[in-house]
N, C-alpha and C positions, 0 to 999 in steps of 0.2 A: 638253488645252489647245489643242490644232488648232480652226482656224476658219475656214470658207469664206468668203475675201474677197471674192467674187461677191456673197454674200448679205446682206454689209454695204456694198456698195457703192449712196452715197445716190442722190436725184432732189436737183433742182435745187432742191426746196423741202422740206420734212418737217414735222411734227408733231410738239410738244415738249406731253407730259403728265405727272401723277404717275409713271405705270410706267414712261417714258423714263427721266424724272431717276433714279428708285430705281433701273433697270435699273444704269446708271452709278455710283451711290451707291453701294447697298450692299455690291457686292463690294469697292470700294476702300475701304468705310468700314471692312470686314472685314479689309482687307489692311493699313490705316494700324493697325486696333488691336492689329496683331500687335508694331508698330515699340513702340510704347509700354510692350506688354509685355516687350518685349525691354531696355529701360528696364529694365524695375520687376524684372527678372529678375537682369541683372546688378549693380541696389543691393543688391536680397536675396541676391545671392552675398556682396557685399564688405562687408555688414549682418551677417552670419553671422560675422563677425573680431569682430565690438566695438568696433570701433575707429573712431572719430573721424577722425582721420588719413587714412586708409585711404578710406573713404566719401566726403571731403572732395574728397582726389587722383582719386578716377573721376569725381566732378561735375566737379571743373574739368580731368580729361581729354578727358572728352567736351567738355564749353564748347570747349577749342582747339582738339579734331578739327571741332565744328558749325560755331566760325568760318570755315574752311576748305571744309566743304562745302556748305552752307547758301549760303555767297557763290557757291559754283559750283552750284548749283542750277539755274541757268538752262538750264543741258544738259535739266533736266527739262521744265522749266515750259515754256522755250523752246520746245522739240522738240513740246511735246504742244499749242500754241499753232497752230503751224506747218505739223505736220502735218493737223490737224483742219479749219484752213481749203485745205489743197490735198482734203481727204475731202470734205468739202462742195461742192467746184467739181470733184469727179472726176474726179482727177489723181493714178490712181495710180503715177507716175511719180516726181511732184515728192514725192508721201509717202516714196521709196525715197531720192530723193537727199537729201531731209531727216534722214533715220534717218545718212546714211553723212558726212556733211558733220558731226555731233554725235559720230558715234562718233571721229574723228579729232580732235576737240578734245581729248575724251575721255581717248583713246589718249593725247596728247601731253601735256597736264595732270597725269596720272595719274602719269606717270612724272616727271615734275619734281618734283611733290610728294613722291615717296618717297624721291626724291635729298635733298630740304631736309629732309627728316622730324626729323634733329637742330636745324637752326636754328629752325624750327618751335616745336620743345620748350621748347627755351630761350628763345623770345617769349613763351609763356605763362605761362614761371615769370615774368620780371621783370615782364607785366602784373599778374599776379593777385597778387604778394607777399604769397603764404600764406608757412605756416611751414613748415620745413626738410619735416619727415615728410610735408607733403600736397605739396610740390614733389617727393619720391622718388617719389611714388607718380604723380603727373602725367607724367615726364619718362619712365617705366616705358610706360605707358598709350599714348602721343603714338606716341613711337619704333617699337612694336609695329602700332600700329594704322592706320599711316599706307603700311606697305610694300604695303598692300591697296588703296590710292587708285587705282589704271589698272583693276581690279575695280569699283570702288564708285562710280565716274563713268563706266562703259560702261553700268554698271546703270540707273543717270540716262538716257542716251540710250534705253535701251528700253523702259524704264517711259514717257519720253514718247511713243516712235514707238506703244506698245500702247494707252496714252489717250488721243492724237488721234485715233486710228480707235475709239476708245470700246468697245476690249475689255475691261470692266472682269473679266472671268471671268478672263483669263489674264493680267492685272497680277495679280489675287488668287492665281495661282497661283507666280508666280515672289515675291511678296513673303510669301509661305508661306513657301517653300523658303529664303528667304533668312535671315529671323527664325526658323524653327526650326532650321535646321542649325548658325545663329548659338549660339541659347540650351542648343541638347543640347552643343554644343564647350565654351562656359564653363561650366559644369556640370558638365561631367568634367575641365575642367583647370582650371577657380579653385577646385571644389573637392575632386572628389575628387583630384587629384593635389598639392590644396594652393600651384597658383601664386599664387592673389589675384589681383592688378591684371593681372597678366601673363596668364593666363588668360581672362580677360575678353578681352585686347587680342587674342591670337591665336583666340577662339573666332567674334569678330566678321570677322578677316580669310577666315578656312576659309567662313563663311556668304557672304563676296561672292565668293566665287571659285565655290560652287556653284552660287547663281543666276547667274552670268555667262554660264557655262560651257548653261548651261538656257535662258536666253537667247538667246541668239547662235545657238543649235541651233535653237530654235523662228521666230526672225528670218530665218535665212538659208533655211530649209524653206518659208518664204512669200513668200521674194523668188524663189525657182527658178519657182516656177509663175507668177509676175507679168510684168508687162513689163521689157523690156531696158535698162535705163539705162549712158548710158561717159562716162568719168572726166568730160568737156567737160560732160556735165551737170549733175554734182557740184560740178565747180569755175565753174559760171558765176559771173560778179565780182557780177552785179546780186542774183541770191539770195543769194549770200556774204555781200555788207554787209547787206542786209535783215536776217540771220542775227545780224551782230554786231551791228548797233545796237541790236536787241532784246534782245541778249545783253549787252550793255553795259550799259544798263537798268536789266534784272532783277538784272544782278550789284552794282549800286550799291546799289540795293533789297533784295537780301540783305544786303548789308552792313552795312546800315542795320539791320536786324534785326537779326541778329547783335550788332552794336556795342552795341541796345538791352542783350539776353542778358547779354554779357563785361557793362559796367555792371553791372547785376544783381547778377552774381556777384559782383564786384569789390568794389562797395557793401557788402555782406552778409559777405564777406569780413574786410573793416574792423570789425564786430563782433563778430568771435571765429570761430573753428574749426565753434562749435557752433550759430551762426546760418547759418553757409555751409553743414553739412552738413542742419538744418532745412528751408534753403530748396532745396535738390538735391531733399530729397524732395517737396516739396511741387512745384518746377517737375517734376517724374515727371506726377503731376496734371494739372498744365496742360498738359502733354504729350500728355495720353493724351486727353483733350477735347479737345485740338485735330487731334488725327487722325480723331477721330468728322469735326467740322468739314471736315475736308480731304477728304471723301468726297464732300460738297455741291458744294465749291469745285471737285474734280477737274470732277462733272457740268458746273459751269457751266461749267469752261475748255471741254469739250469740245464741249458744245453752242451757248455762245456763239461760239467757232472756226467750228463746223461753222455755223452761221447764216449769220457773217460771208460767210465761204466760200460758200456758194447763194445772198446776197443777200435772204435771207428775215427781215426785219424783225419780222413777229408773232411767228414762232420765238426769234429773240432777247429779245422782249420775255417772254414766255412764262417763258424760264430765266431770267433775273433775277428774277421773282415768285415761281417755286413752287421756284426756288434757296433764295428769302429765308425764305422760310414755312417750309420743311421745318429749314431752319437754326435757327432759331429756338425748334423745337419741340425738335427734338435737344437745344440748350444750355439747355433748361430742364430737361430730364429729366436731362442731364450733371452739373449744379449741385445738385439736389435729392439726387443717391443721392451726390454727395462727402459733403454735407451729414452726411447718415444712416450712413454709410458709411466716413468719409477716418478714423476714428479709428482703427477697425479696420485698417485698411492701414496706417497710420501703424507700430501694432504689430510686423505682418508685415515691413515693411522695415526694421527699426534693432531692435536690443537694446538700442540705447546710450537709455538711460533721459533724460539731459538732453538728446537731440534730440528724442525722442519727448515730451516735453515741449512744447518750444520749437515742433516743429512744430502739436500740435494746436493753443496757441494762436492761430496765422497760418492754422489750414485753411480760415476764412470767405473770408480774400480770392483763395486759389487756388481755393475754388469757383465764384465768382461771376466770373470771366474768363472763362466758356465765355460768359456771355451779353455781357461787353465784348466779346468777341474776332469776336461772328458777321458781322455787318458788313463786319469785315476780312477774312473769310476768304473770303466770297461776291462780292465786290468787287474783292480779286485775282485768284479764277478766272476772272470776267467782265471784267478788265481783260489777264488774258496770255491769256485765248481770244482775245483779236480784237485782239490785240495792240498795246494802246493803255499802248507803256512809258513812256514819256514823264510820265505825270499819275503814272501809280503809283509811276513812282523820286520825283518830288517830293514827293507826299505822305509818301511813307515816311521821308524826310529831314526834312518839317515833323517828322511827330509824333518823330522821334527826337529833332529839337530840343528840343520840350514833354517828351518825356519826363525829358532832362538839370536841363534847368530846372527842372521839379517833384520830383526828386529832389533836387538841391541846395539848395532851401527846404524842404523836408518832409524828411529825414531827419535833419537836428540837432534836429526841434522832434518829430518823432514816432519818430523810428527806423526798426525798420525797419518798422512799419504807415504809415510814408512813405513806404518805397521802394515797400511791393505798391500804393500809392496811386498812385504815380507809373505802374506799370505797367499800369493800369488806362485813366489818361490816355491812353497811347500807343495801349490797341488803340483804343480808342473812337475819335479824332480821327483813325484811319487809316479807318476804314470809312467814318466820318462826310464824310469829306475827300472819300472817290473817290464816292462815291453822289451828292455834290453838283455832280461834274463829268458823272455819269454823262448824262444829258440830251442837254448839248451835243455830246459825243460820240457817240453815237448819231445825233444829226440829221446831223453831218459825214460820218458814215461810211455811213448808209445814202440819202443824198442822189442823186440822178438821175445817174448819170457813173459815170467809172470810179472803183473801193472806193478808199478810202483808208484802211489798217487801223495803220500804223505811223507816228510822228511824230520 
């Protein structure tokens, strides 16, 4: 996983092709499809009980851990925004003070969270007012999996500082180690030791603490050889706030997502045990399409940053086109093999006969979100590469309004082939939204004078 930082160090201008973008893509499209299976890993552990109950409780465990870190995301997105355009203006200084400014959010987030990890718990039971058994199994899940949060957001800060310098090889390598150490720990303790929900929770904390630990080793090995940065760097006020507006942002913007998810769930919820555990499997699906997606998305954060950053306008324009096209081709291969394929899994993940029902009926519209969702996904990397938070927290806020909205009229008349309607709405009018802004930002930010990358 060692990489000569010499040898990634850009020119002022660079060349954006197919091989760039895939160089970037595919190791993280490899490293997202690991997250997904990790997913699909531990419903097939708590699928293996039978139980309803049980399966219901780790969807909306996870739901209340994503709401939580999904809104703190921006340690990622952030970071790999941030540092990509100081890579691009060749400053490998401000990349170091970037990495150390993120891990102290980090640090100090991480540990608050697992202080509140029972009030936490207990937010998600009175949102989601499942039933008794799937609030045991949620409040199990939450409390467990939360004492690992000062791990699983340091992981955040370096996954971004390794994507703005566009090492997608050693992001693929730490989110290896993370997801496998993850899925071998629940595996021998949800089931062979027979924890369930509890095993899941503690298998997923052992996996952030080994990638951390891998992490941090291979981070601070690359800062000894680099230049000298001291504290007065770290804390300058003018990067600081630059830091948090961004972060502010992105985290309104996650939230906004999120909020869409809880909805979701909550919705689905309200129709039984067995439609809330249907749709967990099914969102596994859109899950694991959209980490294909987020391989594209990673490239454009990095290369649109890294544009930003040298001032080179064709480059820019470049990753936004064969971001789009490659994306594209992805979600239709994504959609075609659910298509031929999601029954068969459907199987694999549940015994429970009346979910495996309920889901094959709904698997049409969990296939066809990889092709809603490309737009949005291409459209964010190229909106947090060059750091334009501003359009992306509002967009993300429209369509979660459309999304409320179209779920509120379409779920009494259709159910819930209204709510995956409604969700359908959201991704489209997000992508659709930022691509329409795309233009004018562009002409502002690569205009004659000094960048203007943040609003």
């Amino acid at each position: 996983m060692s990489i000569d930082s010499k040898a990634l160090r850009p020119t002022r201008g660079f060349t954006v092709s197919n091989r760039t973008v895939l160089a970037i893509a595919v190791p993280m499209t490899l490293a997202y499809m690991t997250t997904p299976l990790l997913g699909l890993a531990d419903t097939a552990i708590i699928g293996q009980y039978g139980d309803a109950a049980l399966l219901g409780g780790l969807a909306a465990g996870a739901l209340v851990f994503n709401v939580v870190f999904t809104t703190l995301n921006f340690l990622r997105s952030g970071t790999t925004g941030l540092v990509a355009q100081a890579f691009g203006a060749g400053d490998a200084g401000e990349e170091q003070a970037v990495f150390w400014r993120a891990f102290l959010i980090a640090l100090g987030l991480g540990l608050l969270i697992a202080i509140m990890a029972p009030l936490v718990a207990a937010g998600g039971i009175g949102f989601l007012g499942a039933e008794p058994a799937v609030n045991r199994a949620l409040d199990t899940y939450v409390r467990i999996r939360l004492l690992g949060a000062p791990a699983a957001l340091i992981n955040y800060a370096l996954l971004g500082y390794l994507l703005g310098r566009g090492e997608g090889k050693a992001a693929l390598g730490l989110q290896i180690l993370l997801n496998g150490t993850n899925i071998a720990f629940s595996l021998y303790l949800g089931l062979h030791l027979g924890w369930n929900v509890a095993g899941v929770a503690w298998g997923t904390v052992g996996g952030e603490l080994a990638a951390m630990l891998a992490g941090m080793a291979i981070v601070l090995s690359r800062f000894r050889t680099g230049p000298r940065i001291d504290l007065a760097r770290i804390a300058d006020m003018a990067s600081v706030g630059r830091m948090l507006s961004l972060n502010r942002d992105i985290m309104i913007r996650s939230f906004a997502l999120l909020a869409t998810f809880a909805l979701f769930a909550r919705q689905g919820a309200q129709f039984g045990t067995v439609t809330l555990a249907a749709n967990a499997v099914l969102m596994n699906f859109f899950m694991a399409t959209a980490f294909f997606l987020d391989g594209f998305a990673t490239a454009a954060e990095q290369l649109a940053g890294r544009a930003v950053g040298a001032r080179d306008r064709n480059a820019f324009r470049r990753t936004v086109r064969l971001c789009a096209v490659w994306g594209f081709v992805l979600a239709g291969v994504a959609t075609a093999a659910l298509l031929a394929w999601g029954g068969g899994l459907i199987a694999f993940l549940t015994t429970a006969e009346d979910v495996r029902a309920m889901a094959t009926a709904f698997l049409p519209w969990a296939a066809f979100t990889a092709v809603s969702a490309v737009l949005a996904f291409e459209m964010d990397g190229v909106f947090i590469g060059a750091t334009w938070s501003t359009d992306m927290r509002n967009i993300m806020l429209l369509a979660l309004a459309a999304f409320a909205a179209a779920m509120t009229v379409l779920t009494p008349l259709l159910g819930n082939h209204g709510l995956w309607i409604a969700l359908h709405i959201f991704l489209l009018m997000r992508g659709l939204g930022l691509a329409a802004m795309l233009p004018r930002r562009e002409r502002a930010t690569f205009a004659p004078g000094p960048a203007r990358t943040v609003s």
